[in-house]
C-alpha positions as CSV (number, residue, x, y, z in Angstrom):
1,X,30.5,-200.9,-105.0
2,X,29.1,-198.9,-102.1
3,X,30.5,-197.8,-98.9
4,X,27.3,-199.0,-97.2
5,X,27.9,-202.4,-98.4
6,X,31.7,-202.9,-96.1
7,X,29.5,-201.2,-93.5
8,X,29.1,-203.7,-90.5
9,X,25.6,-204.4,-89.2
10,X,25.0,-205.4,-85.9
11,X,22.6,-208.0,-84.5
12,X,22.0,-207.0,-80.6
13,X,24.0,-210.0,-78.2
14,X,21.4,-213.4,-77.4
15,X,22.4,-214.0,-74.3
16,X,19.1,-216.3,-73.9
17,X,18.5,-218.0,-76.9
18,X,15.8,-220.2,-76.7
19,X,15.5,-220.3,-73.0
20,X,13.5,-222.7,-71.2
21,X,11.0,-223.5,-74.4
22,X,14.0,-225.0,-76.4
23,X,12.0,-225.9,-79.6
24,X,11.5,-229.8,-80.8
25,X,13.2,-230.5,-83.6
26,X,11.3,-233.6,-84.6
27,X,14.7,-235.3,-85.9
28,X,13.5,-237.8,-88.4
29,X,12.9,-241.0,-86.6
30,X,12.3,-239.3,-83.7
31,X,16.3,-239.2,-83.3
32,X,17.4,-237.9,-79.9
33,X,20.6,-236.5,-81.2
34,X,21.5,-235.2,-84.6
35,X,25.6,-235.6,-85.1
36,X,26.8,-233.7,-88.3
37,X,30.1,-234.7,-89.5
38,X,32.1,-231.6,-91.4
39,X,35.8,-231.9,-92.9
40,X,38.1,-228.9,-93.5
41,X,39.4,-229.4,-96.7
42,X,41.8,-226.1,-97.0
43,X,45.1,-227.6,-97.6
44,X,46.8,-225.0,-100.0
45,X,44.8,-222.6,-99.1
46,X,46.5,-221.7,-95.8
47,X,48.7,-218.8,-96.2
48,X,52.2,-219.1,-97.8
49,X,54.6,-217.5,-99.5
50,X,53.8,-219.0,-102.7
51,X,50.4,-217.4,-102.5
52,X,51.8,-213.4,-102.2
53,X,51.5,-213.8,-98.1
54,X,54.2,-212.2,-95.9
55,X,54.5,-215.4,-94.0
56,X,53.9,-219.3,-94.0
57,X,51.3,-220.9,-92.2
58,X,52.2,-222.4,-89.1
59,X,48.6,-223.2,-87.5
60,X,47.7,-226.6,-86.2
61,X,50.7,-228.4,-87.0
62,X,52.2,-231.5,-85.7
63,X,55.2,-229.5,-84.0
64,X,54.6,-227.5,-81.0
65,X,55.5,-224.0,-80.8
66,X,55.9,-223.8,-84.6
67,X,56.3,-220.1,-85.4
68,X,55.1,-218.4,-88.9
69,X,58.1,-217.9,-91.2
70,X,59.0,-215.2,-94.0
71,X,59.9,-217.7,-96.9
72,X,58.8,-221.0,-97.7
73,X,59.1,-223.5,-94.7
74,X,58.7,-227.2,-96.7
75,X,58.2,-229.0,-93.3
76,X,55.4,-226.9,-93.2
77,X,53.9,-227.1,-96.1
78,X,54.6,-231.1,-96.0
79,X,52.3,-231.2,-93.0
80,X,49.3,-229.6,-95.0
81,X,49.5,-231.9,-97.8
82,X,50.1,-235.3,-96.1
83,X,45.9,-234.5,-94.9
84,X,45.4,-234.5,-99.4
85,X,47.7,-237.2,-100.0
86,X,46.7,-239.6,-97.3
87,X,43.9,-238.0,-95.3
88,X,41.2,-237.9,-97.6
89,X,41.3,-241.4,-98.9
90,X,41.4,-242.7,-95.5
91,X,38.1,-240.3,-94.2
92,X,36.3,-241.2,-97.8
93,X,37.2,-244.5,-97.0
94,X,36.0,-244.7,-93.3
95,X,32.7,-242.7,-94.1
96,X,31.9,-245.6,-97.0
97,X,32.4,-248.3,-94.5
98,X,29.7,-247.2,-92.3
99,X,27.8,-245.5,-94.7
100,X,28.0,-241.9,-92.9
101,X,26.9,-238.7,-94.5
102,X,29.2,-235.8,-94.9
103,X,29.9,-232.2,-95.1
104,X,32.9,-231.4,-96.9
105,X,33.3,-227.7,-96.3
106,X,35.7,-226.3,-99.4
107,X,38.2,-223.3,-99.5
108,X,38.4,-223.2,-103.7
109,X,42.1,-222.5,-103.6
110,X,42.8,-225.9,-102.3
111,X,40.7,-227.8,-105.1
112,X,42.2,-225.2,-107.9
113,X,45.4,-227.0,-106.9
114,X,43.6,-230.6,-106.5
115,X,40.9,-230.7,-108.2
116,X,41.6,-234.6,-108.5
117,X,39.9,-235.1,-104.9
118,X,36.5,-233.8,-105.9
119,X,35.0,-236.3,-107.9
120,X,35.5,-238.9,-104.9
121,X,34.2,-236.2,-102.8
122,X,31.2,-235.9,-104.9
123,X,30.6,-239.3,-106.0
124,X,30.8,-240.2,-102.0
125,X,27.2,-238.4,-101.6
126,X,28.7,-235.7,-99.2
127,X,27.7,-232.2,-99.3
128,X,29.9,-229.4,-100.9
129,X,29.7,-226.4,-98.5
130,X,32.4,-223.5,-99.2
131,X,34.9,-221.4,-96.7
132,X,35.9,-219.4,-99.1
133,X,38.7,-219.2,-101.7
134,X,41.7,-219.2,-98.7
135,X,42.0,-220.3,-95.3
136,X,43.3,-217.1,-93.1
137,X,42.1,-214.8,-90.9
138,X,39.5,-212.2,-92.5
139,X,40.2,-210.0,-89.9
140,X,43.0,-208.4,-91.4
141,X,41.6,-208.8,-94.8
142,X,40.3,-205.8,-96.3
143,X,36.8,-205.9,-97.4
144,X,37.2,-205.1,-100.7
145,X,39.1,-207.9,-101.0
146,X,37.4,-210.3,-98.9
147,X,34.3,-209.3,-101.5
148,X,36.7,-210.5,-104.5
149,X,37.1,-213.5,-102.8
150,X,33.2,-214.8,-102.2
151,X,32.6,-214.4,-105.8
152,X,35.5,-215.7,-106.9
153,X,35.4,-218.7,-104.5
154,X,31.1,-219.1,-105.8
155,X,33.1,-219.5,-109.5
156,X,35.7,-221.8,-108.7
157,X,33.3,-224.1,-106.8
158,X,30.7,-224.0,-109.7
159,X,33.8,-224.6,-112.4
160,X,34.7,-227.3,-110.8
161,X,32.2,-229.7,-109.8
162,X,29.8,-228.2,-112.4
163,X,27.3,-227.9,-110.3
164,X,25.5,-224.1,-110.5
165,X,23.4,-224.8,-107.6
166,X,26.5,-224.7,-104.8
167,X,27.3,-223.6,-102.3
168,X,24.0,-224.0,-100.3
169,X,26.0,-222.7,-97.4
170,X,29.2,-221.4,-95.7
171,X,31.1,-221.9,-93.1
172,X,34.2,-219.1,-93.0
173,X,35.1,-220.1,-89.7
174,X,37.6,-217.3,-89.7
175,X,35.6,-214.9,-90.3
176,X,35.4,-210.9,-90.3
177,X,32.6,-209.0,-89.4
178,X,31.7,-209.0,-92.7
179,X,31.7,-212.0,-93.5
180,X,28.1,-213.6,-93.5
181,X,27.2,-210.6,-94.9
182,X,29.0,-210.7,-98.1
183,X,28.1,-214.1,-98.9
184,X,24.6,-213.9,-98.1
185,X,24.7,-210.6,-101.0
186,X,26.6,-212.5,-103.2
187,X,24.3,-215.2,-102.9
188,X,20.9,-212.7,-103.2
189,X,22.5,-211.4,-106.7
190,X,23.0,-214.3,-108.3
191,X,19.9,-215.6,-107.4
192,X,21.1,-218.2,-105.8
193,X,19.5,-220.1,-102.5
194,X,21.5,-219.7,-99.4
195,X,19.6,-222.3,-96.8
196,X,22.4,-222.1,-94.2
197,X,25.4,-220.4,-92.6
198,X,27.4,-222.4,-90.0
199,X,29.6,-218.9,-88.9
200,X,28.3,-219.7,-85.5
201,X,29.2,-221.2,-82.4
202,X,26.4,-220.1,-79.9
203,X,23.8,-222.7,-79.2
204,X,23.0,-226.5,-80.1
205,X,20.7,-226.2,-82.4
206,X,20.0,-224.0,-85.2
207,X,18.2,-220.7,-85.0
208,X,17.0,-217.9,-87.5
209,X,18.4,-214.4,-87.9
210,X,16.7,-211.5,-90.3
211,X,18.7,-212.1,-93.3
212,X,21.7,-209.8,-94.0
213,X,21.3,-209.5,-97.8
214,X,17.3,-209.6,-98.4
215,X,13.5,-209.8,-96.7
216,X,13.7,-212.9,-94.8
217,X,15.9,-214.9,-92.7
218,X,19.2,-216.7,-92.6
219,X,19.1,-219.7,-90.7
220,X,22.2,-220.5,-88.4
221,X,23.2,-224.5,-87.9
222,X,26.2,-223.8,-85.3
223,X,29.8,-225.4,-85.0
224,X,31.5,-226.3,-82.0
225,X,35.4,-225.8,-81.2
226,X,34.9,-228.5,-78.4
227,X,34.5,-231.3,-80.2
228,X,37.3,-230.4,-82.8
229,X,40.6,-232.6,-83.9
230,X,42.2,-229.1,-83.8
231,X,42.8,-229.5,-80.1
232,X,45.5,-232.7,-81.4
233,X,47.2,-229.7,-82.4
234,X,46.8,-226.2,-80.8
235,X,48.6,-225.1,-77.8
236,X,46.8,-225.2,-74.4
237,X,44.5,-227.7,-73.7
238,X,44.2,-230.5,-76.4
239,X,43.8,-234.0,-76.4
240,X,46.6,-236.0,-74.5
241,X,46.3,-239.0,-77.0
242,X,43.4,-240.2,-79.0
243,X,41.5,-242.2,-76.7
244,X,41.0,-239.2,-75.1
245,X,39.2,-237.3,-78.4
246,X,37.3,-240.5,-78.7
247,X,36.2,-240.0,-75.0
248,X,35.1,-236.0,-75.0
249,X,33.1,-237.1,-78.6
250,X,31.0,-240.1,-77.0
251,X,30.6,-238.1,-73.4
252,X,29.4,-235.0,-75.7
253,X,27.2,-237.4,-77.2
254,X,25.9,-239.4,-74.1
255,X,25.0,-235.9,-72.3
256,X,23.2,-234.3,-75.5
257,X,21.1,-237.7,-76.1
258,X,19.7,-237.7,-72.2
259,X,18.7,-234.3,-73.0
260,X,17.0,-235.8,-75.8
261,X,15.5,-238.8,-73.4
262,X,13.6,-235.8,-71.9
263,X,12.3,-233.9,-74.6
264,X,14.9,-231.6,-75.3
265,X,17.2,-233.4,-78.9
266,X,20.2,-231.2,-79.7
267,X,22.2,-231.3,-82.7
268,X,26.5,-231.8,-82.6
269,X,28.7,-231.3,-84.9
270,X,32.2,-233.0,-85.3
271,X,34.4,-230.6,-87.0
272,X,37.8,-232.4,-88.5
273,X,40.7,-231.8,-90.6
274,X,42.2,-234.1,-92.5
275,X,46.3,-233.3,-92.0
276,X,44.9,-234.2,-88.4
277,X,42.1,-236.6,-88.2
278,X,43.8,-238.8,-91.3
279,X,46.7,-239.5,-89.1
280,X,46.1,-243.7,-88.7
281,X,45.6,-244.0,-84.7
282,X,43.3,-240.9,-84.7
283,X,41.4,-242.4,-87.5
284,X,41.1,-245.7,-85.7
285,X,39.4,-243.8,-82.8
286,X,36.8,-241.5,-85.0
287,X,35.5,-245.0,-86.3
288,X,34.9,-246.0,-82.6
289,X,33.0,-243.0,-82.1
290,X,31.5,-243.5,-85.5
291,X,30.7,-247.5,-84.4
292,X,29.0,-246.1,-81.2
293,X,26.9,-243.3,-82.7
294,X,25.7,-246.1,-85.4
295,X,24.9,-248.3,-82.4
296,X,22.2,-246.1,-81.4
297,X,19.0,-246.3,-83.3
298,X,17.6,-243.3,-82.4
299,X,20.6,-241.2,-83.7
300,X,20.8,-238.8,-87.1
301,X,23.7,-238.7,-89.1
302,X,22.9,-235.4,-91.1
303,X,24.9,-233.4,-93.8
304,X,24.4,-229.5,-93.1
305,X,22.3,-229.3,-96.3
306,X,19.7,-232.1,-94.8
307,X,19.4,-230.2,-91.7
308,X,19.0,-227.3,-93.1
309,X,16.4,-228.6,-95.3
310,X,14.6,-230.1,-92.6
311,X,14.8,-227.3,-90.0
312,X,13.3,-224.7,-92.8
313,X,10.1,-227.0,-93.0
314,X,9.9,-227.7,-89.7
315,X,10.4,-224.6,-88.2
316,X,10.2,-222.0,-90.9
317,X,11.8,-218.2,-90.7
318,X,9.5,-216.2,-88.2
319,X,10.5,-212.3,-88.5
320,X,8.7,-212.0,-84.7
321,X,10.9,-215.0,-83.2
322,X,15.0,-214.2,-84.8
323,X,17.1,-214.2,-82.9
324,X,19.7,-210.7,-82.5
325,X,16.8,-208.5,-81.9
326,X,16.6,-208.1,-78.3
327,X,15.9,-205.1,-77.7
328,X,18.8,-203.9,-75.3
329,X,18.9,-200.4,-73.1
330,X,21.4,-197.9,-73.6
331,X,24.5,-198.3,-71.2
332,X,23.3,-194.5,-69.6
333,X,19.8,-196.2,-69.4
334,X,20.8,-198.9,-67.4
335,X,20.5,-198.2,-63.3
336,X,22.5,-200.1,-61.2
337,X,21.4,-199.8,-57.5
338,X,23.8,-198.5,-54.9
């Protein structure tokens, strides 16, 4: 391993994006909005005790003001695996009922420990995407490691739903600095397409960026913290009950498709976890959101892999048009008149 390789590279800040000449997507069917429906499946892969952390995992839990402990906290832990016992069936069932395609975005720990969940996952039609091996924050990870962890993560996923053509694409979510970069290597060694990341959260639609890893691009299909169930469940601002999730989802939706009544279609994506989403009344209010998107004929319901797919033939990688490389003047070259 080289040095260069942990070395971060920076794309320069889009503070524009597309601008006014937002590109048209062409949706199949002439949709006005794409919606893109992607579960967090990570629990046992959050960080315990068990797993040779110094603490438990206390993030997004039904408790308020829960607080990381040294040793094993069961309520905890219970938390986490009611969304495996009892969250999964319930979303696999809801997205069979209305037929709705699905991202499931996997951290390999948690299938190493249920690995009885991926057949139905599989046999469902969804995509496999991968987060990695654990859910925590790569931040304080150290890069040697987090590079352990992509390949071994690449493995796992391959071992286990024997398929050697996944992942097609990550989303860390959590991610260092380092992050995209070390998958999109991983990926260029083994020979083995990357079409997308999702470790983004800065526009509505996707958008090209010179590849980290090789000559070409990496194409960018955002997420969106707005429109998460995490907010059921993180202090500050969250959803007072949810109706109210149900609400935000179908306003989102109603202000992205009269964008797309004049000429402008955006994508959103509904990120959801299942320790949160699968509890019964939230459930009951994704399938009304579910109910209303399917009411609209002029809608897409796309897994990331189809989007990705679509957007690299519609609007293939341009090394004049990526985004990060606006050029950007020096802070002493910048004159700021008295």
């Amino acid at each position: 391993m080289t040095a260069d390789k942990y070395q971060e590279e920076w794309l320069e800040r889009e503070f524009i994006g597309y601008g006014f000449d937002m590109p048209d997507p062409k949706w199949p069917g002439g949709a006005k909005v794409c919606v893109s429906f992607v579960v967090q499946y990570y629990m046992g892969a959050e960080a315990n005790v068990l797993e040779g952390d110094p603490t438990c995992c206390a993030d997004y839990l039904e408790i308020p003001k829960v607080f990381p402990t040294a040793g094993r906290n069961e309520n905890n832990e219970m938390m986490y695996e009611f969304g495996a016992r009892e969250g999964v069936p319930r979303l696999l069932n809801l997205f069979k009922k209305y037929d709705v395609p699905v991202t499931w975005n996997i951290f390999t720990r948690a299938i190493e420990k249920e690995p009885y969940w991926v057949k139905p996952i599989l046999d469902s039609g969804a995509e496999i995407s991968c987060g990695g091996h654990r859910y925590r924050d790569n931040f304080y990870v150290d890069p040697e490691e987090e590079d352990r962890l992509v390949e071994k993560s690449i493995d796992t996923l391959q071992e286990i739903t024997g398929d050697k053509t996944l992942p097609k694409g990550w989303l860390v979510e959590r991610r260092s600095n380092l992050s995209t970069k070390l998958y999109s290597l991983e990926h260029a060694k083994r020979d083995l397409p990357l079409l997308y990341s999702s470790d983004s959260c800065q526009d509505d639609l996707p958008y090209w960026i010179p590849s980290p890893a090789k000559a070409g691009g990496l194409l960018m299909i955002p997420f969106s913290y707005d429109c998460t169930d995490l907010r059921f469940n993180m202090r500050g601002s969250g959803w007072a009950s949810p109706k109210d999730y149900f609400l935000h989802l179908r306003d989102t939706f109603d202000c992205l498709y009269e964008e797309g009544e004049q000429g402008e279609p955006k994508m959103m994506t509904v990120l959801l976890h299942p320790h949160i989403i699968g509890r019964p009344n939230r459930t009951l209010w994704l399938e009304e959101f579910i109910k209303y998107v399917k009411s609209k004929s002029d809608s897409w319901i796309a897994r990331r892999a189809d989007i990705a797919e679509h957007w690299h033939k519609t609007h293939p990688y341009d090394p004049k048009t990526a985004f990060g490389q606006t050029p950007v003047p020096e802070c002493g070259q910048i004159h700021i008149p008295m």
